[in-house]
PyMOL commands that place a pseudoatom at each C-alpha (Angstrom):
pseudoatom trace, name=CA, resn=UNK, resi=1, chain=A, elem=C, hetatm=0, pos=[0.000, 0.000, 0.000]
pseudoatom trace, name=CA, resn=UNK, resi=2, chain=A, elem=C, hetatm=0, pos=[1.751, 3.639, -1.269]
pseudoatom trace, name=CA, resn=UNK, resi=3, chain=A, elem=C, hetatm=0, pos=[1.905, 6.093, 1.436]
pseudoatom trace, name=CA, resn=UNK, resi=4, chain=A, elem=C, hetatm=0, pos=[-0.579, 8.883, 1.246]
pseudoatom trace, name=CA, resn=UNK, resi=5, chain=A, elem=C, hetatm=0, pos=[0.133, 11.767, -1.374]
pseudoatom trace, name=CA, resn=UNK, resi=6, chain=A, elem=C, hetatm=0, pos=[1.144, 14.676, 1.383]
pseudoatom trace, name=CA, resn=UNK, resi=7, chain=A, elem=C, hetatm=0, pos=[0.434, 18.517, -0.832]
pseudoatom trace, name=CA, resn=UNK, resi=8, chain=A, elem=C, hetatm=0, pos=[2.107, 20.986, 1.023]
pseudoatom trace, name=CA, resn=UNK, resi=9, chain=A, elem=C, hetatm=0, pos=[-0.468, 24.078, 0.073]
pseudoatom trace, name=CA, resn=UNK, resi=10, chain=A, elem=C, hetatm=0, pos=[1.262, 27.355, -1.546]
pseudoatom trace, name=CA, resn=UNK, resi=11, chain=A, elem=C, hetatm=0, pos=[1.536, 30.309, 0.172]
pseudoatom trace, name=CA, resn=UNK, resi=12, chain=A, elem=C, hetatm=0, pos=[0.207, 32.168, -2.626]
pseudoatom trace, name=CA, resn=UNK, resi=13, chain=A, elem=C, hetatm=0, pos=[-3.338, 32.665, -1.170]
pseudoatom trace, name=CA, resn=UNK, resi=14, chain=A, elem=C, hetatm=0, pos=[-2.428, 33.270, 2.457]
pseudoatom trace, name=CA, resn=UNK, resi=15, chain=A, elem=C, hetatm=0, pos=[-0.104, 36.270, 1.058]
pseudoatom trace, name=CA, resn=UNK, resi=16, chain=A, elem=C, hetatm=0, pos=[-3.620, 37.230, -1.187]
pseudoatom trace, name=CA, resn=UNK, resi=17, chain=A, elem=C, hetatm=0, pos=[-6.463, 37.439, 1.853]
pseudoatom trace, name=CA, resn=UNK, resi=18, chain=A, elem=C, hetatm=0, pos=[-3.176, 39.237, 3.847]
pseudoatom trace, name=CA, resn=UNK, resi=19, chain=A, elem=C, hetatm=0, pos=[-3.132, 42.014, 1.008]
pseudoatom trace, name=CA, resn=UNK, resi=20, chain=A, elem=C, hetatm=0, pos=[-6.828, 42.186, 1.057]
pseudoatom trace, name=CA, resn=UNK, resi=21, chain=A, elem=C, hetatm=0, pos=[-7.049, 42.836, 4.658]
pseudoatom trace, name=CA, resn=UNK, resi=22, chain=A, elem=C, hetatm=0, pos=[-4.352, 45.301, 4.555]
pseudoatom trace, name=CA, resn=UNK, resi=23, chain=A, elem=C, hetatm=0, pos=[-6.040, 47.015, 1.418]
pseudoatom trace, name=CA, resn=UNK, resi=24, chain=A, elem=C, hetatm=0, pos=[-9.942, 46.957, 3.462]
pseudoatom trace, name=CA, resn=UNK, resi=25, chain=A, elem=C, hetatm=0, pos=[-8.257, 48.518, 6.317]
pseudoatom trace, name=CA, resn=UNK, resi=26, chain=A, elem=C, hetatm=0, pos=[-7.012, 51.446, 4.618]
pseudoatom trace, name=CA, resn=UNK, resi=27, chain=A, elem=C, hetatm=0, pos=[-9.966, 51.916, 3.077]
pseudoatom trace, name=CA, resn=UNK, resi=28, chain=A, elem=C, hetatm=0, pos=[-11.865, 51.704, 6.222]
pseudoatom trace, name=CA, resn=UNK, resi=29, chain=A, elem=C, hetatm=0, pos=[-8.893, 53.963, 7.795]
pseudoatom trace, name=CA, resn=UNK, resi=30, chain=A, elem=C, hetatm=0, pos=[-9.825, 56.720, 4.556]
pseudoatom trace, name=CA, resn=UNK, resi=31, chain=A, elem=C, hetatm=0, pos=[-13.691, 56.436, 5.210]
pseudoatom trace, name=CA, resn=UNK, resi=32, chain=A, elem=C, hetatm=0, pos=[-13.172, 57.136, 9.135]
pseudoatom trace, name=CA, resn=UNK, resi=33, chain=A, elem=C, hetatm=0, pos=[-11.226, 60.191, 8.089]
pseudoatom trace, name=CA, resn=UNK, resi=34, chain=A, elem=C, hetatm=0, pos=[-13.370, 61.179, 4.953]
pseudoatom trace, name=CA, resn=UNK, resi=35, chain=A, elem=C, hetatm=0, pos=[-16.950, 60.442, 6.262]
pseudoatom trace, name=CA, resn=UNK, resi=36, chain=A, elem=C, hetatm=0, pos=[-16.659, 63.179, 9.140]
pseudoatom trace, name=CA, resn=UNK, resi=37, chain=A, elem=C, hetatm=0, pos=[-15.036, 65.549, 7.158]
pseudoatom trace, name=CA, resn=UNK, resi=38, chain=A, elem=C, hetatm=0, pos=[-18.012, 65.182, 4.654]
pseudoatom trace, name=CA, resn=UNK, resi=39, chain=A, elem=C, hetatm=0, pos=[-20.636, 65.072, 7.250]
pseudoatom trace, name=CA, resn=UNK, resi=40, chain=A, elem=C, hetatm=0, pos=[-19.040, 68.865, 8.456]
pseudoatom trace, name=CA, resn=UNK, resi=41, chain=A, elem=C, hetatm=0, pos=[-18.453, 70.078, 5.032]
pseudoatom trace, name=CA, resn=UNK, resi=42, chain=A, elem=C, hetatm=0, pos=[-22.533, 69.471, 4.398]
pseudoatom trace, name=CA, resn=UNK, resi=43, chain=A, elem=C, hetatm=0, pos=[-23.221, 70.932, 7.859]
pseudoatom trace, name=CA, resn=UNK, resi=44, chain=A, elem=C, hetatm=0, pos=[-21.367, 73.833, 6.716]
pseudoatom trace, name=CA, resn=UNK, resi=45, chain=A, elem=C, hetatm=0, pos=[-22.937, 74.337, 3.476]
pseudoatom trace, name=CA, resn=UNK, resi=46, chain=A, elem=C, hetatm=0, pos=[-26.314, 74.148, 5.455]
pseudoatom trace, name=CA, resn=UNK, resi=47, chain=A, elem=C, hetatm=0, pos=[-25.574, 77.150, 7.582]
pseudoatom trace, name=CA, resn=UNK, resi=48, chain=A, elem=C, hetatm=0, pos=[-23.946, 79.111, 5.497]
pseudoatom trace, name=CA, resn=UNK, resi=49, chain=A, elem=C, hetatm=0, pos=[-27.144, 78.978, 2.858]
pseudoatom trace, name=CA, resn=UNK, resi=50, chain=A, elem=C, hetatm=0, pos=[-29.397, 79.448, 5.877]
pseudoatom trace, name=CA, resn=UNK, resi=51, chain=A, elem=C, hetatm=0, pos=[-27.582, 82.266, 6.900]
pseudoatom trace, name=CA, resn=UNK, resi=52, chain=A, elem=C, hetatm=0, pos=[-27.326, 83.760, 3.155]
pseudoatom trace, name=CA, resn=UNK, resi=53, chain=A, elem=C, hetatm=0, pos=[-31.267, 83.442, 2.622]
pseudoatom trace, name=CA, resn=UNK, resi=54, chain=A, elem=C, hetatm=0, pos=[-31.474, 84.885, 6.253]
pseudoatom trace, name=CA, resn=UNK, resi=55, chain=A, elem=C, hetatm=0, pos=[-29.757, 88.021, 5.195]
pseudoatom trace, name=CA, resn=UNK, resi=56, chain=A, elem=C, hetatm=0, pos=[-31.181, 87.998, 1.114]
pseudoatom trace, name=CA, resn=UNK, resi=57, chain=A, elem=C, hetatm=0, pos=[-35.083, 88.019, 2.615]
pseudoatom trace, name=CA, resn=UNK, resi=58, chain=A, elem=C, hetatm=0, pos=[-34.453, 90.654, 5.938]
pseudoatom trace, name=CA, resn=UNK, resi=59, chain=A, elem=C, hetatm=0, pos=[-36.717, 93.649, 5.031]
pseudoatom trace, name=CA, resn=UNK, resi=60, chain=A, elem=C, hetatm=0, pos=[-34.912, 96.688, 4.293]
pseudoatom trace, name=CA, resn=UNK, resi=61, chain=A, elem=C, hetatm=0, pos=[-34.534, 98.917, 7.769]
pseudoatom trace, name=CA, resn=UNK, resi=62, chain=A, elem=C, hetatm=0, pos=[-36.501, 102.036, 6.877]
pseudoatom trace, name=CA, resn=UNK, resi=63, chain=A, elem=C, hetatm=0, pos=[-36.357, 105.218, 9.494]
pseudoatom trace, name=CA, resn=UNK, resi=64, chain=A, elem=C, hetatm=0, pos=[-40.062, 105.591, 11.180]
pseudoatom trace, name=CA, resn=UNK, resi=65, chain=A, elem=C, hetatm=0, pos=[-39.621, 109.352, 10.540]
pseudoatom trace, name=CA, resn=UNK, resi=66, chain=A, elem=C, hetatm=0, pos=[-41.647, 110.321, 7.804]
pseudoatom trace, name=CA, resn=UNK, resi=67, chain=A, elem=C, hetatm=0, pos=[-39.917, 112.739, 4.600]
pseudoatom trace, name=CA, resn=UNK, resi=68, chain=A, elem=C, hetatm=0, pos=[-41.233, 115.659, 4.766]
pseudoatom trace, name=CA, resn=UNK, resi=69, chain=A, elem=C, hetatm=0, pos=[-43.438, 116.440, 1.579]
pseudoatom trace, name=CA, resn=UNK, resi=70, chain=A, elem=C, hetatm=0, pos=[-42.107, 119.149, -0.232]
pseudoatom trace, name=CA, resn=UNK, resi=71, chain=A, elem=C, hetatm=0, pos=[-43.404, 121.159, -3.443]
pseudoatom trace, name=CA, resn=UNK, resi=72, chain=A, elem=C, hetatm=0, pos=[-41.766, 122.781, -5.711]
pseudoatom trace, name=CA, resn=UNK, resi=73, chain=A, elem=C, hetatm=0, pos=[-43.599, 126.520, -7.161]
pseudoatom trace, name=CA, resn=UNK, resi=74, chain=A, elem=C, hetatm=0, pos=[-46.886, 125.587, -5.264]
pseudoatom trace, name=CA, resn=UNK, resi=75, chain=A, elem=C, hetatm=0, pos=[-50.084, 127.917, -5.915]
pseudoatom trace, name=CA, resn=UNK, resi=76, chain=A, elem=C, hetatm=0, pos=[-52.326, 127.835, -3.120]
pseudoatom trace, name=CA, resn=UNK, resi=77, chain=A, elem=C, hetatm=0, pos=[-55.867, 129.274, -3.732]
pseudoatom trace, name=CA, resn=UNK, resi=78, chain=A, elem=C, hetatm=0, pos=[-58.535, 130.422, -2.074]
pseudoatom trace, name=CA, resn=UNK, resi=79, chain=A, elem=C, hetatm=0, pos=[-61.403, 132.878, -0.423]
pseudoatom trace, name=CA, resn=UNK, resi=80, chain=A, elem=C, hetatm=0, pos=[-61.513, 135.346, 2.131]
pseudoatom trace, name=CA, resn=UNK, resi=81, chain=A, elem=C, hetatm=0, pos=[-64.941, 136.027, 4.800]
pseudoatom trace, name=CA, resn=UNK, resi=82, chain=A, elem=C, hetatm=0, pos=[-65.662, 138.805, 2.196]
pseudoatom trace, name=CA, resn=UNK, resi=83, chain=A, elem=C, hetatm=0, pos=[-65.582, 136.410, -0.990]
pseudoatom trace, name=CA, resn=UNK, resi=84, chain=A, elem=C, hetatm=0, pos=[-62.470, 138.150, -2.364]
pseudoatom trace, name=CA, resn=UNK, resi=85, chain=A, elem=C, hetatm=0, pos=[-60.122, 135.599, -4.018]
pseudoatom trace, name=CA, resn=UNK, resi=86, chain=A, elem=C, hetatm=0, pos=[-56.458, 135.139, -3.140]
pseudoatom trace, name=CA, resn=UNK, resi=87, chain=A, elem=C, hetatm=0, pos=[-53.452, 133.136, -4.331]
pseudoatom trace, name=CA, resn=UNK, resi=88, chain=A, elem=C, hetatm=0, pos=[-50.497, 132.188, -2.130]
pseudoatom trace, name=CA, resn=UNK, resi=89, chain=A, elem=C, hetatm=0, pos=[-47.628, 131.346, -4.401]
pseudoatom trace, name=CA, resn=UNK, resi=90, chain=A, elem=C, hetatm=0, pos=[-43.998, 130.156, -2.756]
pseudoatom trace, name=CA, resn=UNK, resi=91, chain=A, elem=C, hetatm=0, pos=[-40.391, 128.875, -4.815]
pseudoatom trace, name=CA, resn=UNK, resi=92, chain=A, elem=C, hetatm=0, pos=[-40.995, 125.922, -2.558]
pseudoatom trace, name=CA, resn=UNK, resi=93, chain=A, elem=C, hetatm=0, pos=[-43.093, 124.649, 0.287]
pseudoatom trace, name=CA, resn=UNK, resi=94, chain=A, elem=C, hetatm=0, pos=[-42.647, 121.976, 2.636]
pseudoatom trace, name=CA, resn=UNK, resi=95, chain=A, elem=C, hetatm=0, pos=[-44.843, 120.381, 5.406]
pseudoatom trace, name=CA, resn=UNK, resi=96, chain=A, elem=C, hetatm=0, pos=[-43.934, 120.287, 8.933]
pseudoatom trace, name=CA, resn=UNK, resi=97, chain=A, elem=C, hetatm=0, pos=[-44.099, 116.413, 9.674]
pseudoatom trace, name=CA, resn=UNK, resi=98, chain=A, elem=C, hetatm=0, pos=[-44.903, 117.332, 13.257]
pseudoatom trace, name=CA, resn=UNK, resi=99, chain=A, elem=C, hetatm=0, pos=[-47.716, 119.252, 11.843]
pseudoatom trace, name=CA, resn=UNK, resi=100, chain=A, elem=C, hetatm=0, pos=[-49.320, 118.349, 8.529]
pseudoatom trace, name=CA, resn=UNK, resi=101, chain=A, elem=C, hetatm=0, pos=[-51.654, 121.936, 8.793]
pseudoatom trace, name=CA, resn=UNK, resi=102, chain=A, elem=C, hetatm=0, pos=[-48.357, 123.855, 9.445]
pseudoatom trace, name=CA, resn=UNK, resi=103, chain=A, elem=C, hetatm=0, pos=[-46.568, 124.231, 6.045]
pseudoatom trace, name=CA, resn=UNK, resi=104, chain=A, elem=C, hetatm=0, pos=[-43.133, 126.468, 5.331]
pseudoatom trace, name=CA, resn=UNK, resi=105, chain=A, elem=C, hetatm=0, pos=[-42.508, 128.663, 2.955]
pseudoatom trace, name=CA, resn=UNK, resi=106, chain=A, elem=C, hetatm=0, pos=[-39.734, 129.898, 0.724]
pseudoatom trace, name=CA, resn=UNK, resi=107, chain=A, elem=C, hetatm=0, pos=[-40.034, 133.028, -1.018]
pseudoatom trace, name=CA, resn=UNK, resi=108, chain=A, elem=C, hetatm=0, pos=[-44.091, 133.194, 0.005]
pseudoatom trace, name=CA, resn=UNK, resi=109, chain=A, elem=C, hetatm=0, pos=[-45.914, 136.281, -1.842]
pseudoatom trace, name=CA, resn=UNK, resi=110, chain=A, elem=C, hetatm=0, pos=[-50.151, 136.579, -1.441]
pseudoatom trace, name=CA, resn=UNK, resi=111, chain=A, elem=C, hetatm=0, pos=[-51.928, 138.276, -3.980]
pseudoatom trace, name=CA, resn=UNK, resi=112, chain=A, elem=C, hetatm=0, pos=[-55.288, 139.567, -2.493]
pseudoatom trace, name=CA, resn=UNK, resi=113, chain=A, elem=C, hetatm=0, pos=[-58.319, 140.363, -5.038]
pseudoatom trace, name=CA, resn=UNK, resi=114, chain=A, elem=C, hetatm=0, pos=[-56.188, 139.386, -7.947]
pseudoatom trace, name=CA, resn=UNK, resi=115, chain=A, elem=C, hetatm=0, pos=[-56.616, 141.272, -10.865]
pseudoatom trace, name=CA, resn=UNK, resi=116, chain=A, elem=C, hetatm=0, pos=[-59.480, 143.488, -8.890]
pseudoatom trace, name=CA, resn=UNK, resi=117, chain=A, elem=C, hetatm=0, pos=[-59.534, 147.168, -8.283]
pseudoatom trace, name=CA, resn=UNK, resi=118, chain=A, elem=C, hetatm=0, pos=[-58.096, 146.455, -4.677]
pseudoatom trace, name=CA, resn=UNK, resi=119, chain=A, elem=C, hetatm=0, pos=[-55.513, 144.067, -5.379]
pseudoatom trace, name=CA, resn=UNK, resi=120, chain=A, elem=C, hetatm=0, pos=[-52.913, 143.793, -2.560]
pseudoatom trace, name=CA, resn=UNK, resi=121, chain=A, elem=C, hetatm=0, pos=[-49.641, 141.999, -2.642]
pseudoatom trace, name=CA, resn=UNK, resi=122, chain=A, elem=C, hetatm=0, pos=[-48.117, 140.543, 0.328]
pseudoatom trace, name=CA, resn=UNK, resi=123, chain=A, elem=C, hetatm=0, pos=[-44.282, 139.051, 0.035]
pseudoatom trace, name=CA, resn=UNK, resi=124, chain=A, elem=C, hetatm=0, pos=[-41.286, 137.935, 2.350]
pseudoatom trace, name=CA, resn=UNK, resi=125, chain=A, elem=C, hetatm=0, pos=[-38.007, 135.683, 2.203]
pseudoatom trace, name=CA, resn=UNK, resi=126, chain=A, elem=C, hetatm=0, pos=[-39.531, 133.092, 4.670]
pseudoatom trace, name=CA, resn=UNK, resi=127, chain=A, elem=C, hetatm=0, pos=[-43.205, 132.416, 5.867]
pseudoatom trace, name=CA, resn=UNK, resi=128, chain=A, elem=C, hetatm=0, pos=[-45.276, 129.709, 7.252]
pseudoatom trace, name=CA, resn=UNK, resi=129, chain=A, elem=C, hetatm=0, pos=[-48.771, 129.022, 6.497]
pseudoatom trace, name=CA, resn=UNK, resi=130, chain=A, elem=C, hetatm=0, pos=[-51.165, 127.769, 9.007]
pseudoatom trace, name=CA, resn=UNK, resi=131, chain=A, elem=C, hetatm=0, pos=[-53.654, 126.001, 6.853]
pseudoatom trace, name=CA, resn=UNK, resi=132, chain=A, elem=C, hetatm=0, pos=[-56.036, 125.224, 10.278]
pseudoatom trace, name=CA, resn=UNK, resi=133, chain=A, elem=C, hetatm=0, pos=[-56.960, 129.134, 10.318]
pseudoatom trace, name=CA, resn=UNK, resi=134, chain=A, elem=C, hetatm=0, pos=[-55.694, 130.625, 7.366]
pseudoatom trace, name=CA, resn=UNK, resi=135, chain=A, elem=C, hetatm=0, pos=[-53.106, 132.677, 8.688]
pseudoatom trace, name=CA, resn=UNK, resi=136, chain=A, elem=C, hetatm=0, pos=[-49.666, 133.345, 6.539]
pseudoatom trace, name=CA, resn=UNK, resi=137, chain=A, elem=C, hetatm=0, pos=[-46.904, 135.059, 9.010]
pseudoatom trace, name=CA, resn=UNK, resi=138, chain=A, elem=C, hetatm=0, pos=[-43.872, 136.431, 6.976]
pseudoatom trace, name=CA, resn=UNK, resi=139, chain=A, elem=C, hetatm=0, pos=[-40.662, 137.453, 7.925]
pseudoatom trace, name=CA, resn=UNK, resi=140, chain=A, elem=C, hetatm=0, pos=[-37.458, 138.840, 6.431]
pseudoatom trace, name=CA, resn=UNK, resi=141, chain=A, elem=C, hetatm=0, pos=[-37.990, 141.863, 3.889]
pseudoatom trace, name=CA, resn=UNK, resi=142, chain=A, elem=C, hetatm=0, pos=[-41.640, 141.707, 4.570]
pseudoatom trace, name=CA, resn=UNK, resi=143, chain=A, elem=C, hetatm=0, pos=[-43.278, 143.833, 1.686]
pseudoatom trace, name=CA, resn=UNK, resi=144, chain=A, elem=C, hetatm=0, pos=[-46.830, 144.889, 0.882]
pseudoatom trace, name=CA, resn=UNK, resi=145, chain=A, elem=C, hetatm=0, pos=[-48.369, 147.024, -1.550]
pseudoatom trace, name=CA, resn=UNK, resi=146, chain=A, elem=C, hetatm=0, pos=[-51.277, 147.968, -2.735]
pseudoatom trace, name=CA, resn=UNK, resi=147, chain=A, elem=C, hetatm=0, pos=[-53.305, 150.324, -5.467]
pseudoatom trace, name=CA, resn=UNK, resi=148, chain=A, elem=C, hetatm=0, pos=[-52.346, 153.506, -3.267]
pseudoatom trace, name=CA, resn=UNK, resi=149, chain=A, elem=C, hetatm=0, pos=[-49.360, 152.610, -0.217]
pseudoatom trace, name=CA, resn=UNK, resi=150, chain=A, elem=C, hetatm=0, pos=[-46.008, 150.195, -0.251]
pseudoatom trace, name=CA, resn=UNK, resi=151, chain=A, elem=C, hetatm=0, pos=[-44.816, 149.441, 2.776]
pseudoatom trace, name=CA, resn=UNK, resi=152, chain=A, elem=C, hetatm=0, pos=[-41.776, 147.311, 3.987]
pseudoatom trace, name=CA, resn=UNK, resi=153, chain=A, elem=C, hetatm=0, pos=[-41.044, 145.739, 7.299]
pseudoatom trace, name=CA, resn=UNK, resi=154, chain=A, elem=C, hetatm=0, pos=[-39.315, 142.790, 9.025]
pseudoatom trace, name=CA, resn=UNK, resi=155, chain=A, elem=C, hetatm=0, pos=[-42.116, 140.260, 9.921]
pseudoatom trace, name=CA, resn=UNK, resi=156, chain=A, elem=C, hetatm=0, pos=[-46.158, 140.763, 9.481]
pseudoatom trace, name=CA, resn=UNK, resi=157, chain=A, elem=C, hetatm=0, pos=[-48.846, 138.092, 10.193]
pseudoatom trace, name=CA, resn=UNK, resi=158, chain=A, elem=C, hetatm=0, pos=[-51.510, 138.386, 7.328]
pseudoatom trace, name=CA, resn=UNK, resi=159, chain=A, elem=C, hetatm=0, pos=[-54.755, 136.428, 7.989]
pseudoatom trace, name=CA, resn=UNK, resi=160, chain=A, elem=C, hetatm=0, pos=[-56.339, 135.375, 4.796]
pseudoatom trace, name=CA, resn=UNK, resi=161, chain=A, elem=C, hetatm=0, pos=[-60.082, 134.940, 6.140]
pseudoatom trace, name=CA, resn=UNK, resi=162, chain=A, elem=C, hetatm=0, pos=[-60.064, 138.458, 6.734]
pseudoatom trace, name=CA, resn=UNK, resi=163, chain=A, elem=C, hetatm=0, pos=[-57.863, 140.548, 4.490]
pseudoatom trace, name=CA, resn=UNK, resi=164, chain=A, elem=C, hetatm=0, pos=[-56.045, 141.601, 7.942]
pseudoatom trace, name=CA, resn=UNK, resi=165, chain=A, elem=C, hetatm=0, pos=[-52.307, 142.564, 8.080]
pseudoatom trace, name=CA, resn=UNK, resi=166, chain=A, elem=C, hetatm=0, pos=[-50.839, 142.977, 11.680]
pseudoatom trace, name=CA, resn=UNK, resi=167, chain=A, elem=C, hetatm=0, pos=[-46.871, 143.619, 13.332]
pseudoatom trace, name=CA, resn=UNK, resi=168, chain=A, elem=C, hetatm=0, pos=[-44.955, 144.430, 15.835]
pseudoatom trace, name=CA, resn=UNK, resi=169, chain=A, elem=C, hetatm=0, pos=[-41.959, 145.148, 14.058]
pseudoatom trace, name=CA, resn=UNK, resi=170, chain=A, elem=C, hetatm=0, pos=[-40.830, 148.671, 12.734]
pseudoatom trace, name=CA, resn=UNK, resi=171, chain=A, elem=C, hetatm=0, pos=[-42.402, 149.461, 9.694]
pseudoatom trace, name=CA, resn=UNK, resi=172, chain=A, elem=C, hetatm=0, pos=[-41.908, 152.141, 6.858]
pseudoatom trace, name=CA, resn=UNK, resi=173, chain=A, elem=C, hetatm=0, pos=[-43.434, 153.697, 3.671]
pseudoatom trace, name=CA, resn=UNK, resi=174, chain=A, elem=C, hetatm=0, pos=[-46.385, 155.500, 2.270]
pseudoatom trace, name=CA, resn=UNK, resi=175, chain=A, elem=C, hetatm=0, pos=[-49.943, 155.349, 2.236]
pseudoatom trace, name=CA, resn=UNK, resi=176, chain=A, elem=C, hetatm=0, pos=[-52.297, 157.525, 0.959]
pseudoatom trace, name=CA, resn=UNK, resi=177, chain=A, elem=C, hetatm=0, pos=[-51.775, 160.348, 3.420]
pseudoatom trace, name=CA, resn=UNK, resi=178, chain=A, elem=C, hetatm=0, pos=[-48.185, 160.004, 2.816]
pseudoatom trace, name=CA, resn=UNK, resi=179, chain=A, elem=C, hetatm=0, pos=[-44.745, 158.913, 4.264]
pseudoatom trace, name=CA, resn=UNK, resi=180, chain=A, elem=C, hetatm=0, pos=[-45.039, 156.672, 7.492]
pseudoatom trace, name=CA, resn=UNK, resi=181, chain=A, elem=C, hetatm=0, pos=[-42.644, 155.355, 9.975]
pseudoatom trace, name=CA, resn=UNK, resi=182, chain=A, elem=C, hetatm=0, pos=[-44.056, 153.481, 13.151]
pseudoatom trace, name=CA, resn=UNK, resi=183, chain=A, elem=C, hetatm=0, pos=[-42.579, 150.191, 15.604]
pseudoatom trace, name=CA, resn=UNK, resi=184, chain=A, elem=C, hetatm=0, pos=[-45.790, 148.453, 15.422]
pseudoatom trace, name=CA, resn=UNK, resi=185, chain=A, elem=C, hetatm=0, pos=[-49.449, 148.462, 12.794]
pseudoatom trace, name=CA, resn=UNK, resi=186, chain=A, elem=C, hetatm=0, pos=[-51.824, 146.783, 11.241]
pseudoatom trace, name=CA, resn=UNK, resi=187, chain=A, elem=C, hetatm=0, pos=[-54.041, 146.985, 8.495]
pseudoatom trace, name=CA, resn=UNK, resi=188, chain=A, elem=C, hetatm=0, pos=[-57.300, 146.181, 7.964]
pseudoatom trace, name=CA, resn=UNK, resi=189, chain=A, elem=C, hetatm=0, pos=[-60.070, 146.795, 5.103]
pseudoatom trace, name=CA, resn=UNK, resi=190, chain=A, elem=C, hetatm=0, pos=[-57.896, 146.327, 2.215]
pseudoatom trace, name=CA, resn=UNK, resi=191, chain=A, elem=C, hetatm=0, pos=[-55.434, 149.347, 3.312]
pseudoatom trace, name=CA, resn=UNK, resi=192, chain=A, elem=C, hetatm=0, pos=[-58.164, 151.682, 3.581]
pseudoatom trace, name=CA, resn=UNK, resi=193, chain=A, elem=C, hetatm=0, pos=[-57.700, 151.448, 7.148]
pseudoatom trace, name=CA, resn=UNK, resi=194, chain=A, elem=C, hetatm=0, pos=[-53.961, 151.741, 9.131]
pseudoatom trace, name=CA, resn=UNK, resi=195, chain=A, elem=C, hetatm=0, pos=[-53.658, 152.089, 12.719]
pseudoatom trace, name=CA, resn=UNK, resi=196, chain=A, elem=C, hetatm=0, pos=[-49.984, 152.635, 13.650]
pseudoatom trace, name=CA, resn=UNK, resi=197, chain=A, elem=C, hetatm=0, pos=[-48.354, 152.579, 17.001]
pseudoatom trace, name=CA, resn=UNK, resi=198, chain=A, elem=C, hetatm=0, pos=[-45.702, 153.487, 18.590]
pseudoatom trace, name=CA, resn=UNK, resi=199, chain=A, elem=C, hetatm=0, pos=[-43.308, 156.428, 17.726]
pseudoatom trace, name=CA, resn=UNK, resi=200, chain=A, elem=C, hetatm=0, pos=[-45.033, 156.854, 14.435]
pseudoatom trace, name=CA, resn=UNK, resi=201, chain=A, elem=C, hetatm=0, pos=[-43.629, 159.727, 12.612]
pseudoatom trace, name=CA, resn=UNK, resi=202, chain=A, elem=C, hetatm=0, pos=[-45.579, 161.043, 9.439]
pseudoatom trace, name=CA, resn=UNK, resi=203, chain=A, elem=C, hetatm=0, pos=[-44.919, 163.474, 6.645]
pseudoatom trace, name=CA, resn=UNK, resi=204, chain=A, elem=C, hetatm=0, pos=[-48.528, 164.480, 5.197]
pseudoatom trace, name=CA, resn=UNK, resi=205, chain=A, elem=C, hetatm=0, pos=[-48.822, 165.046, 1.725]
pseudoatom trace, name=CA, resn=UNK, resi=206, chain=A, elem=C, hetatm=0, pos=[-51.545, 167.895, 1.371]
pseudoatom trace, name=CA, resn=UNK, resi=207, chain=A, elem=C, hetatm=0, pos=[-51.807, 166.725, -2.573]
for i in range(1, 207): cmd.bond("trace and resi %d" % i, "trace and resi %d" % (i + 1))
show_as sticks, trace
zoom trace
């Protein structure tokens, strides 16, 4: 009876699985390494596009304080108690936003009666127009004339319901008595009727 035929296996395939092994734990080395640097790389992403739509849809801060609403050559019309038109022209006019009946003036002038036999023109460099009772006050270079007086003086009130035209500044000109100086007047029924006050001085025209 022959002995038994003893194969003494090749080492070939040990050295294989060894090579696998090695090669599947790099790999899982890699994804231990790679999958948490992915995972924070998508985290990332995440907040940085929730941040960027955050910032893209946030509603443009506007101030609570309201513009002021400003014209440009307004023409303000209107009616006195006696029926007698006027027209309150400015360069530009803006409203208080404190006050919407309180509006400010540059370069006001009033035109009383226009284009009537008693036409009276009321101008200044500043003024301020109370639209709640009609009332136009004027100040710097104040300046009002009429069919038969001019007069100039540094601030007037002029109320529009009544054709009344009231200071207590200095005032100067004529009227139809003559030259007038005074500190303080007003004047009332179209400029038919001045009452002046304090050191008024007068030089009476007898024509």
């Amino acid at each position: 009876m022959s002995a038994p035929d003893l194969a003494i296996p090749s080492a070939s395939p040990r050295r294989t699985d060894v090579q696998r092994w090695r090669a599947r734990s790099r790999f899982i080395r890699l994804l231990r390494v790679a999958l948490p640097a992915v995972i924070v790389l998508i985290f990332a992403g995440l907040i940085a596009s929730v941040a960027y739509n955050t910032f893209r849809a946030a509603p443009v801060l506007v101030d609570d304080r309201e513009e002021p609403i400003r014209l440009v050559n307004p023409r303000f019309v209107g009616r006195d108690d006696r029926g007698r038109a006027f027209v309150l022209t400015a360069a530009t006019a803006t409203r208080d936003p404190e006050d919407y009946q309180r509006v400010v003036l540059d370069k006001p002038a009033l035109v009383l009666d226009e284009n009537g036999p008693d036409q009276m023109r009321v101008s200044g460099v500043h003024g301020v127009y109370h639209e709640a009772n009609r009332k136009l006050q004027l100040t710097g270079g104040v300046r009002l004339s009429g069919a038969e007086m001019a007069f100039e003086t540094a601030a007037s009130l002029f109320d529009t319901k009544t054709g009344e035209l009231v200071g207590s500044g200095p005032i100067q000109g004529f009227g139809g008595i003559g030259e007038i100086n005074a500190k303080s007047y007003s004047i009332t029924e179209k400029g038919d009727r001045i009452v002046l006050g304090g050191g008024v001085r007068a030089r009476i025209d007898t024509k």
